[in-house]
ZAGUMAR-695811 format. One record per residue (C-alpha): residue in one letter; z, y, x. Coordinates in steps of 0.1 Angstrom, whole numbers, plus 5000, padded with zeros to 4 digits. Each point is the difference from the previous one (the first is absolute). Last residue first. Example, Ala and Ser with C-alpha at 12.3 -4.5 7.8 and 13.67 -1.06 7.14 Angstrom:
s507149895137 a500749664986 
END
This chain:
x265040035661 x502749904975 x500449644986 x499549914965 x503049794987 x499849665000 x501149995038 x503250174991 x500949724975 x499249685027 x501750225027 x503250024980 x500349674989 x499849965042 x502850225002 x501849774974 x499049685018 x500950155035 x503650134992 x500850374993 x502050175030 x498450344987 x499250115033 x498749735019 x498849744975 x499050284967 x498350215030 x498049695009 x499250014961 x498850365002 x497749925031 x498449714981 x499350154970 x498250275017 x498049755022 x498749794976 x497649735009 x501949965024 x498750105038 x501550335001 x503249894992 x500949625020 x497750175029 x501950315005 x504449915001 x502250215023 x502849844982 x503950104996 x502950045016 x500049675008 x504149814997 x499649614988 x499650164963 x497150265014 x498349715013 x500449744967 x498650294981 x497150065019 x499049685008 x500549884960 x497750294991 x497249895026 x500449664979 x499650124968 x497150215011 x498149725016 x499750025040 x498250255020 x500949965031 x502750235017 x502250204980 x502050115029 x503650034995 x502450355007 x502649975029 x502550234999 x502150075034 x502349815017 x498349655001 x501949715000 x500550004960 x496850034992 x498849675022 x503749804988 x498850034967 x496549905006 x500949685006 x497749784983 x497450114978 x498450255023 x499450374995 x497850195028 x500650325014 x500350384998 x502850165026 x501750344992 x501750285021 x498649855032 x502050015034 x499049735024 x502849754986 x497950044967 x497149825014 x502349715016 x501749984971 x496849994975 x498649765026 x502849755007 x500749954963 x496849984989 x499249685024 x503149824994 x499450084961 x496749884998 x496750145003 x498849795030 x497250165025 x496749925007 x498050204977 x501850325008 x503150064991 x500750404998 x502850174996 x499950284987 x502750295014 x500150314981 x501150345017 x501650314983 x498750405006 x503050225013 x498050155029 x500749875033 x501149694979 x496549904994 x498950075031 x502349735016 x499649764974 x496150075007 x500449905028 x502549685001 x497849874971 x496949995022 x501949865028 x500949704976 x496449974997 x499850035038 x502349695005 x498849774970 x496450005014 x499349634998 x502149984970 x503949914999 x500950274983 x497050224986 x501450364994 x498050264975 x500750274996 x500650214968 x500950385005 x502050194972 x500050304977 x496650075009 x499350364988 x496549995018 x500750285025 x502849835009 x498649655007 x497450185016 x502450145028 x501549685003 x496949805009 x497849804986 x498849665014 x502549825022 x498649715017 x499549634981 x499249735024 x501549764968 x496949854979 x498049855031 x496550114988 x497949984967 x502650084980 x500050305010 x502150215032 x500850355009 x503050064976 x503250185002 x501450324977 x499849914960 x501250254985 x503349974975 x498550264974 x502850184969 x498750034970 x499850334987 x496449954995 x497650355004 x498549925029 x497049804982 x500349645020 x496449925012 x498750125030 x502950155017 x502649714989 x496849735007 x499650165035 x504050025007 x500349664995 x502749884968 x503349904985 x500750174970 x503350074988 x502349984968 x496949834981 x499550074960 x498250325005 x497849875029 x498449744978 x497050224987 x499350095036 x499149655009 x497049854983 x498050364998 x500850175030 x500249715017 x496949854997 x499449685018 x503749935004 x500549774972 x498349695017 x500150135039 x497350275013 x501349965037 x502649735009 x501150135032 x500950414989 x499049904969 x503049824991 x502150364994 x500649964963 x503649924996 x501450114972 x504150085003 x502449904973 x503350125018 x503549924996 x503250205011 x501649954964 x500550374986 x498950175030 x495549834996 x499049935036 x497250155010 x501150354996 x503449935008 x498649915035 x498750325002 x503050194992 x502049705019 x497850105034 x500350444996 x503749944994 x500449855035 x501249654999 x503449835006 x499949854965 x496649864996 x501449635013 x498749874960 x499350254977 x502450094976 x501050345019 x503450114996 x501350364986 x502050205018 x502250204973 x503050185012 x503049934983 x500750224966 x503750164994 x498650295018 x496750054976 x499150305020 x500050264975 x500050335009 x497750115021 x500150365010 x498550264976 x496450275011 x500250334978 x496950055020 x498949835025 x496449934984 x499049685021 x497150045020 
END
């Protein structure tokens, strides 16, 4: 307890000061508890409301996928240079030492390979693990227009609703399928519909065409999926050509772990989304850091 002794009044109260309320930079954040934009802060970096998050959950239907095989080894050297980690709760048990300060969006639905119908997804961990793991957001996964849109947009409604219940965010990813068009008619209805339902960020697809109009019609961030990998220079140009037509950033795994050099890689993704640098010099970048001896 406080000594009372010889105990003053305030003083100064900085009267010819307004009070201070500072906005959120995030996207629709605004109106939420202080518990939610502490977490989303987390992921998204305050001065520029960007994120460079590393997405390594493709076991869960992949299994043992290029890059993936050994996680402690290929993967945990990157985690300094990523604002998040996206990943299962087995791999972050198993093979992420506790000791990052990275924040973890944790993957929450699966059920399925890629051996069976990819969407009859069901919700896989829980809220009460999500705590106990640190999680500073849920990813779920919402197939529009697959065969089972309606209970993979249940899935979202769920753990929404759990997530709020205790301050812990929500990510909508949309998923395509094999069947379905990535184009800007197609992205637009499913990143709004998802974030009509009450996400706090929505990962999806880029497309060439349009993509303006998908980032703009949806409320909250959305942050880009790498996707395939494609050639460095050209995962680079993605990246950058998203976060001009309005991303918040990438949730990019295969275009990092699969180069041939990861570190580099991450560092000049950072260069795209954070530095605003422009392909060819973040990719003059990666061609320098990848000379250098990488750490393990």
């Amino acid at each position: 307890m406080a000594d009372i002794d010889n105990l003053q009044d305030g003083k100064n109260y900085y009267l010819d000061l307004p009070p201070r309320s500072t906005p959120s930079r995030i996207k629709g954040s605004n109106a939420l508890d202080w518990g939610m934009k502490n977490r989303l802060a987390r992921i998204f970096d305050p001065e520029d409301a960007r994120t460079v998050m590393l997405a390594i959950d493709h076991g869960y239907f992949q299994g043992p996928t290029t890059g993936l095989e050994r996680i402690d080894v290929t993967i945990v050297p990157l985690i300094p240079y990523a604002d998040a980690l996206m990943v299962t709760r087995g791999s972050l048990r198993s093979s992420i030492p506790a000791e990052i300060s990275r924040p973890v969006v944790l993957r929450s639905t699966g059920g399925q390979s890629i051996l069976k119908e990819l969407s009859n997804e069901l919700v896989a961990v829980d809220i009460d693990d999500a705590i106990r793991l640190n999680a500073s957001a849920m990813a779920v996964q919402v197939y529009v227009g697959g065969v089972h849109e309606h209970e993979s947009i249940g899935n979202l409604v769920n753990v929404v609703d759990a997530g709020n219940r205790f301050g812990v965010p929500t990510m909508a990813v949309t998923g395509v399928g094999k069947d379905l068009v990535r184009d800007a008619k197609y992205l637009g209805l499913a990143t709004r519909i998802c974030a009509e339902v009450g996400p706090h960020f929505v990962k999806t697809y880029f497309c060439e065409k349009g993509f303006s109009r998908v980032a703009a019609g949806c409320p909250v961030p959305l942050v880009i999926a790498g996707g395939k990998k494609l050639p460095e220079l050209d995962a680079l140009k993605m990246a950058y050509q998203a976060v001009e037509e309005g991303a918040a950033g990438v949730d990019m795994g295969r275009n990092i772990f699969q180069c041939d050099a990861p570190q580099a890689m991450i560092q000049a993704v950072r260069a795209v989304v954070h530095g605003d640098e422009t392909p060819e010099k973040a990719f003059d970048l990666y061609l320098s850091l990848k000379s250098v001896p990488a750490n393990r």
